[in-house]
C-alpha positions as CSV (number, residue, x, y, z in Angstrom):
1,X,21.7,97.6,-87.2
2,X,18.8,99.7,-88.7
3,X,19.2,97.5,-92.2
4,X,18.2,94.5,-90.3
5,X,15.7,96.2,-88.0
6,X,13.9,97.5,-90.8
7,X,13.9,94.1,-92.7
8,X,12.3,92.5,-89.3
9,X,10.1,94.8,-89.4
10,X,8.9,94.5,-92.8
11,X,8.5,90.9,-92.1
12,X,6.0,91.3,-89.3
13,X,3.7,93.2,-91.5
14,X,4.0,91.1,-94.4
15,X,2.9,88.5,-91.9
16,X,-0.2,90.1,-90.4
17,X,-0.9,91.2,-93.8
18,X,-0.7,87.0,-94.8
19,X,-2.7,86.6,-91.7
20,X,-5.5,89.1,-92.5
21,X,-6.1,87.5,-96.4
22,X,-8.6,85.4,-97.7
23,X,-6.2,82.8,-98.7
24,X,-4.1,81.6,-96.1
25,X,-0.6,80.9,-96.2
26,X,1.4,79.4,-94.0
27,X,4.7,78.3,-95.6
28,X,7.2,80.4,-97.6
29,X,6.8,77.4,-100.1
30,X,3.2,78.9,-100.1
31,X,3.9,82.5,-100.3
32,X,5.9,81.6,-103.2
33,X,4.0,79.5,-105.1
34,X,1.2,82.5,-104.4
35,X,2.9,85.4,-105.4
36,X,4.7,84.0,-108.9
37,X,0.6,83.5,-109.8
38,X,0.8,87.2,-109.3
39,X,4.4,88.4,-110.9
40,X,5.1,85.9,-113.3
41,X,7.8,88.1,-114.9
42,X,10.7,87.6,-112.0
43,X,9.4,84.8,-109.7
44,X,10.3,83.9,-106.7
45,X,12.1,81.2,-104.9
46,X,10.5,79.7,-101.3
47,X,14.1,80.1,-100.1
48,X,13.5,84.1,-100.5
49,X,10.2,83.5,-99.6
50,X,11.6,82.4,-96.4
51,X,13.9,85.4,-96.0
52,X,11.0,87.6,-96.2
53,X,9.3,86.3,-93.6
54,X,12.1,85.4,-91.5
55,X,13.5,89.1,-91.6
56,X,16.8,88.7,-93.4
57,X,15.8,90.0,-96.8
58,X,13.7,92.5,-98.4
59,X,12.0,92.4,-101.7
60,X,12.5,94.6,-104.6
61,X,10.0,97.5,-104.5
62,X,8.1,95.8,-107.7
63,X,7.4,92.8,-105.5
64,X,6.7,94.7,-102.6
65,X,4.2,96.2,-105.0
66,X,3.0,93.0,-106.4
67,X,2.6,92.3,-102.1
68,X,0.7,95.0,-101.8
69,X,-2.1,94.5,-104.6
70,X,-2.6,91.1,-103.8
71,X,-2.9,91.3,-99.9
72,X,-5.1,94.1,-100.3
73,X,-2.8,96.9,-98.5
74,X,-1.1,100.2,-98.8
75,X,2.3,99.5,-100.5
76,X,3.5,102.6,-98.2
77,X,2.2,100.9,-95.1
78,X,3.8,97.4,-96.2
79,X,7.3,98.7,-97.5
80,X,7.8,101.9,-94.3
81,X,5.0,100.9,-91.8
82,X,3.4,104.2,-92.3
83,X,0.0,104.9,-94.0
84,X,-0.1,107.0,-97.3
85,X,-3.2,108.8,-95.7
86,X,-3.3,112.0,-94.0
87,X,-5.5,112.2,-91.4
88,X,-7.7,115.7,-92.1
89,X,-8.1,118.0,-89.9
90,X,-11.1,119.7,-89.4
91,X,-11.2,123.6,-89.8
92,X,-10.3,125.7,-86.6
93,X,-14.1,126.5,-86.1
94,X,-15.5,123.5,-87.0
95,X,-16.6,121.6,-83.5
96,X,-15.3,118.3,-83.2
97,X,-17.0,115.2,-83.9
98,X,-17.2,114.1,-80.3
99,X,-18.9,116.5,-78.8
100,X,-22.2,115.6,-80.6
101,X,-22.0,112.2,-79.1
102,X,-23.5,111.8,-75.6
103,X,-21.7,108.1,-73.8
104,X,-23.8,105.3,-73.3
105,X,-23.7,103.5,-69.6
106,X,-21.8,100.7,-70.5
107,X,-19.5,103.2,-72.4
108,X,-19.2,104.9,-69.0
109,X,-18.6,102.1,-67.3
110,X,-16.0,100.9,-69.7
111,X,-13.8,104.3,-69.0
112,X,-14.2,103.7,-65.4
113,X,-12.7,100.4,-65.7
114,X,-10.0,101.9,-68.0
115,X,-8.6,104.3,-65.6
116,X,-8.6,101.5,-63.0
117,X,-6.0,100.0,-64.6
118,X,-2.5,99.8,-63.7
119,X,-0.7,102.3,-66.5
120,X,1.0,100.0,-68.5
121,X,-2.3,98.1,-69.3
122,X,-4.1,101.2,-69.8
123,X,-1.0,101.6,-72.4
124,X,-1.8,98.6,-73.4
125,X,-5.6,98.8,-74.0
126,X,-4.5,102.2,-75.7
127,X,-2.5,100.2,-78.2
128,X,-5.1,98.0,-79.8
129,X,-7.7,100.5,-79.8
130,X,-4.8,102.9,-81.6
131,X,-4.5,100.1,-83.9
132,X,-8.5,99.6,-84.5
133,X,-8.1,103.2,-85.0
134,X,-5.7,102.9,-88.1
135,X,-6.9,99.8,-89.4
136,X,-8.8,101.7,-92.0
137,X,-6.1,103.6,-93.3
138,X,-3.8,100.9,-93.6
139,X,-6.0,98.0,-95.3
140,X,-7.8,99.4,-98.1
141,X,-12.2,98.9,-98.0
C-alpha cells in the first residue's frame, strides 16, 4: 500500500529529525506536549502523536509545517523526503571543483581500502557518505 508506505516513511524522518534537535524527545506524550508550545491554534493529542511516529498517520500540512520550523528542516524534505534545493550545475566550461584538489596519503589510502571492499559495503560506505553529502540541503545552517 503506497498510503501506508509513505506514512512510514514520514515517520522515520520525523524521527531522525527528533533525534538531530536540541531538545530531545523521546515520547509521543513529549512530541505532543512540544509541538502545541508551537501551534497552539489546533493542538495535538500524544495518541496522534503516537501515530506519527509509529507510521499510521500523517499530519495536516500546517502541522507538518509547524514540524518543520521547529526541528529546524526543509518542510519539503520532512512532508516527500526530497530536498527543495537544486543542486547547481556549473557551466559546461567551467572545470570542476575537484580537479583543483590534489589527495592527501591517508585520503589515498582510504580509496584503496574502499575498493577492497566487498560491493555491498562499498554500497554501503557510499550511502552514508551520500547522506553527509545531502545533509546540508536537508537541515537548514
Amino acid at each position: 500500500m503506497p498510503e501506508l508506505d509513505e506514512k512510514k516513511a514520514f515517520a522515520a524522518r520525523l524521527k531522525q529529525a527528533l533525534k538531530r534537535s536540541s531538545k530531545k524527545i523521546e515520547t509521543a506524550s513529549q512530541l505532543a506536549t512540544q509541538f502545541n508550545l508551537r501551534h497552539p491554534v489546533e493542538p495535538i493529542t500524544p495518541q496522534a502523536a503516537q501515530k506519527w511516529l509509529s507510521g499510521t498517520a500523517r499530519p495536516t500540512v500546517d502541522k507538518i509545517k509547524t514540524l518543520a520550523e521547529w526541528l529546524d528542516v526543509s518542510e519539503q524534505w520532512l512532508r516527500y523526503g526530497v530536498t527543495d534545493m537544486k543542486r547547481s550545475r556549473p557551466p559546461k566550461d567551467a572545470k570542476p571543483a575537484d580537479e583543483a584538489i590534489r589527495p592527501t596519503a591517508d585520503e589515498l589510502e582510504l580509496i584503496r581500502r574502499l575498493r577492497r571492499l566487498p560491493a555491498y559495503r562499498r554500497q554501503l560506505v557510499e550511502g552514508v557518505i551520500e547522506q553527509f553529502a545531502l545533509d546540508s540541503e536537508i537541515w537548514k545552517e
